[in-house]
RODO-2510 file (C-alpha; in nm, 4 decimals, decimal comma):
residues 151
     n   res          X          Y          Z
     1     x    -6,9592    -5,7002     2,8941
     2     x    -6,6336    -5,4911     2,8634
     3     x    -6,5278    -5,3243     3,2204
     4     x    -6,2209    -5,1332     3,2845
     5     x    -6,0972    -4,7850     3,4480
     6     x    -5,9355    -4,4877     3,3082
     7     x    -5,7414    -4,2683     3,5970
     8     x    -5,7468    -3,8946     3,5847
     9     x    -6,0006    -3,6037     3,5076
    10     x    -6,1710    -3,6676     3,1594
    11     x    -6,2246    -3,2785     3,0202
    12     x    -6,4826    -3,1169     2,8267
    13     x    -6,4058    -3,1635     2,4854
    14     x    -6,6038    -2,8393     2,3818
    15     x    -6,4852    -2,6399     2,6677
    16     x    -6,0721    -2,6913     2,6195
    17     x    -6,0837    -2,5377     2,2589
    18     x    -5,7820    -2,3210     2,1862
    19     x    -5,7337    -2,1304     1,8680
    20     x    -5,4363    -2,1666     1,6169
    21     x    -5,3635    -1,9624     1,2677
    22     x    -5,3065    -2,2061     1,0063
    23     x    -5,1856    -1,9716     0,7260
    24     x    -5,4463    -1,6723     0,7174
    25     x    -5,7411    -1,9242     0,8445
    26     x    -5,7734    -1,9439     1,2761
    27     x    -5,8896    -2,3399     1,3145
    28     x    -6,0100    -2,4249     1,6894
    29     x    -5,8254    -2,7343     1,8217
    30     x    -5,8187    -2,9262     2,1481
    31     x    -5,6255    -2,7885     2,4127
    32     x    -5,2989    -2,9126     2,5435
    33     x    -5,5029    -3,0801     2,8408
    34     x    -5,7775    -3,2324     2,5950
    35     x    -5,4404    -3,4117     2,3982
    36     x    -5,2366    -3,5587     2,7042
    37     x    -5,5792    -3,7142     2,8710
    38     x    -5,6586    -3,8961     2,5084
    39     x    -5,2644    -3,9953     2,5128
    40     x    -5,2910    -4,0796     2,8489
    41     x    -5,6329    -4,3068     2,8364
    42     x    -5,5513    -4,4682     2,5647
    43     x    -5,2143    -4,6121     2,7011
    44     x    -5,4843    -4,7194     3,0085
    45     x    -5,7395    -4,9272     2,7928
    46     x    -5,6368    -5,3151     2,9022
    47     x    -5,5625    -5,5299     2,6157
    48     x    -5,8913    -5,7249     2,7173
    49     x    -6,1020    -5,4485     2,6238
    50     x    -5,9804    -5,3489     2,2376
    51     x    -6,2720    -5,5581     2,1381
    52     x    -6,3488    -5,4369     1,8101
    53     x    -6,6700    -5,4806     1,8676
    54     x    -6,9548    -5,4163     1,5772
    55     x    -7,2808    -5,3228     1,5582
    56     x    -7,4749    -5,0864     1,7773
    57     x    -7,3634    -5,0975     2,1746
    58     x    -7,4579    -4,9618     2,5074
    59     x    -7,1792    -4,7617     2,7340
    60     x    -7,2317    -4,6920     3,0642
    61     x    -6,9677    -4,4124     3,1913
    62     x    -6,9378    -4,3176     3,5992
    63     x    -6,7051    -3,9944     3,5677
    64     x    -6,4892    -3,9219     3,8834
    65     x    -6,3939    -3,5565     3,8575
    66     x    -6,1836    -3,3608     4,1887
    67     x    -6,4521    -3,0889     4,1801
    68     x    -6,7686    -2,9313     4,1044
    69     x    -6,6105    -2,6868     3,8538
    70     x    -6,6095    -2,9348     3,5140
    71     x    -6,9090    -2,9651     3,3083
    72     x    -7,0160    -3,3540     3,2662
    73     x    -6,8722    -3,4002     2,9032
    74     x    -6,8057    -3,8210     2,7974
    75     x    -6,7187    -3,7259     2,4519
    76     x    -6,3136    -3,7471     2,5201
    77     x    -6,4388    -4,0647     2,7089
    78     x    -6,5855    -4,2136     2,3697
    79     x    -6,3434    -4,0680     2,0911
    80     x    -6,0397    -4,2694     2,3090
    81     x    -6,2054    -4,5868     2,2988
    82     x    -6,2752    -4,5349     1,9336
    83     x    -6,0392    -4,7529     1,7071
    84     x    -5,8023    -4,4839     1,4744
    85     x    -5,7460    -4,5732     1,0982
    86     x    -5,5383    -4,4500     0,8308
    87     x    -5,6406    -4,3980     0,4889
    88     x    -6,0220    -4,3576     0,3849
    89     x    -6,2145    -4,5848     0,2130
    90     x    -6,1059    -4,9291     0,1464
    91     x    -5,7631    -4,8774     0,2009
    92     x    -5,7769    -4,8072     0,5560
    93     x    -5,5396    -4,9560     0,8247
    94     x    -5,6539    -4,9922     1,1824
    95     x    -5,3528    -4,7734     1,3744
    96     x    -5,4611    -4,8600     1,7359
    97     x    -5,7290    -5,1122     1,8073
    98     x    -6,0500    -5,0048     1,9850
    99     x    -6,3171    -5,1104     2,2306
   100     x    -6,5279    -5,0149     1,8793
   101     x    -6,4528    -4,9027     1,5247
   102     x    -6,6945    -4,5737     1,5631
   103     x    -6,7998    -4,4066     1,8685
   104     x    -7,1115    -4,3375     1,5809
   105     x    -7,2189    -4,7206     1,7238
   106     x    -7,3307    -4,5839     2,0738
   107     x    -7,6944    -4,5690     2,0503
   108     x    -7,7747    -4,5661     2,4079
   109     x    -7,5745    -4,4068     2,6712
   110     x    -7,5305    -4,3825     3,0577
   111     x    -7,3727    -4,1038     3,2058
   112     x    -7,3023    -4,0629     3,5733
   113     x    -7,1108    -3,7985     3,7858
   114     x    -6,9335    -3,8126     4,1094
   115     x    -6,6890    -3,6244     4,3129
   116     x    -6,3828    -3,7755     4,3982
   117     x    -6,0686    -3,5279     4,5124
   118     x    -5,8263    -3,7602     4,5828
   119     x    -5,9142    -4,0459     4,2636
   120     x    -6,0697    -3,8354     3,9721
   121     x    -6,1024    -4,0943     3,6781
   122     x    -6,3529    -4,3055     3,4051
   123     x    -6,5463    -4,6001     3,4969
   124     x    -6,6661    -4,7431     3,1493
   125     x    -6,8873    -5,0296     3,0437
   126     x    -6,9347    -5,1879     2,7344
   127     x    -7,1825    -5,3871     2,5901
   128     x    -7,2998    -5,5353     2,2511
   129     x    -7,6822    -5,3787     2,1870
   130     x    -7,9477    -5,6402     2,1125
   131     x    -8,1872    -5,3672     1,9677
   132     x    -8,5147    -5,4797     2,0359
   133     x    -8,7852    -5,4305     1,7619
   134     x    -9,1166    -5,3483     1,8757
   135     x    -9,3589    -5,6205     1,8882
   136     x    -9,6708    -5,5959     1,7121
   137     x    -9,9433    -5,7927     1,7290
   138     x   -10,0978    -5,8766     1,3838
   139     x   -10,4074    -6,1199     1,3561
   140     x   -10,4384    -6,2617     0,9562
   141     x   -10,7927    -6,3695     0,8712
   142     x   -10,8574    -6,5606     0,5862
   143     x   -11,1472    -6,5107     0,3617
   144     x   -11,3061    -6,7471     0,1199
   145     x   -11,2982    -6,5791    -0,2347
   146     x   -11,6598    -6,6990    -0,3044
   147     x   -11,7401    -6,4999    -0,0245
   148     x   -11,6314    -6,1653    -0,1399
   149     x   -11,9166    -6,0043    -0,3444
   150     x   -11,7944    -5,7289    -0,6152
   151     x   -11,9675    -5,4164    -0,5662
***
């Protein structure tokens, strides 16, 4: 299991939108805030934790925010411990190493939020998912050919 802390507020990813004119099109991008916490966590992630892991995983997140006020949003949480790549394809180059590749490999999550004025930050947990299959219970029976009469 992976364990480590990211200090300050995680925002809400959907909620810190501001608007820029790119040309004649208006594109929605994060908002200054949204920017320096990703700069900020990323610098945070221990060296110990930028796993790489692969495969499907399980992250439990305990958010710390100062207030009431936020909406409980993890998905800054999971795009910083996301590895970043240039190029597409089969060219691409890992830029900054990650707990995982693809925050697409979270297939079970646990999110939990507190109140904490005076220490608002991320308490994260990682680990590899085992993904169970169901078991079924199948019972063969074998049955003499000379005892199957044609109809």
């Amino acid at each position: 299991m992976i364990r480590f802390t990211i200090l300050g507020q995680p925002c809400s990813k959907a909620n810190s939108r501001r608007l820029v004119k790119f040309g004649d099109r208006i594109v929605p991008i994060k908002s200054k805030e949204a920017l320096d916490y990703e700069r900020s966590a990323r610098l945070q992630i221990p060296a110990h934790a930028k796993q790489m892991l692969e495969g499907p995983v399980c992250v439990t997140l305990r958010l710390y925010y100062s207030s009431e006020r936020p909406d409980l949003d993890e998905s800054i949480v999971l795009d910083v411990m996301q590895a970043r790549f240039d190029g597409r394809g089969k060219d691409r180059r890992v830029i900054h190493k990650g707990v995982f590749g693809n925050d697409r490999q979270v297939r079970q999550k646990h999110v939990y939020h507190y109140i904490d004025k005076a220490n608002p930050r991320a308490e994260i947990e990682v680990e590899p998912l085992v993904e169970q299959l169901p078991v079924v219970a199948v019972q063969v029976f074998q049955v003499p050919i000379q005892s199957i009469k044609p109809f």
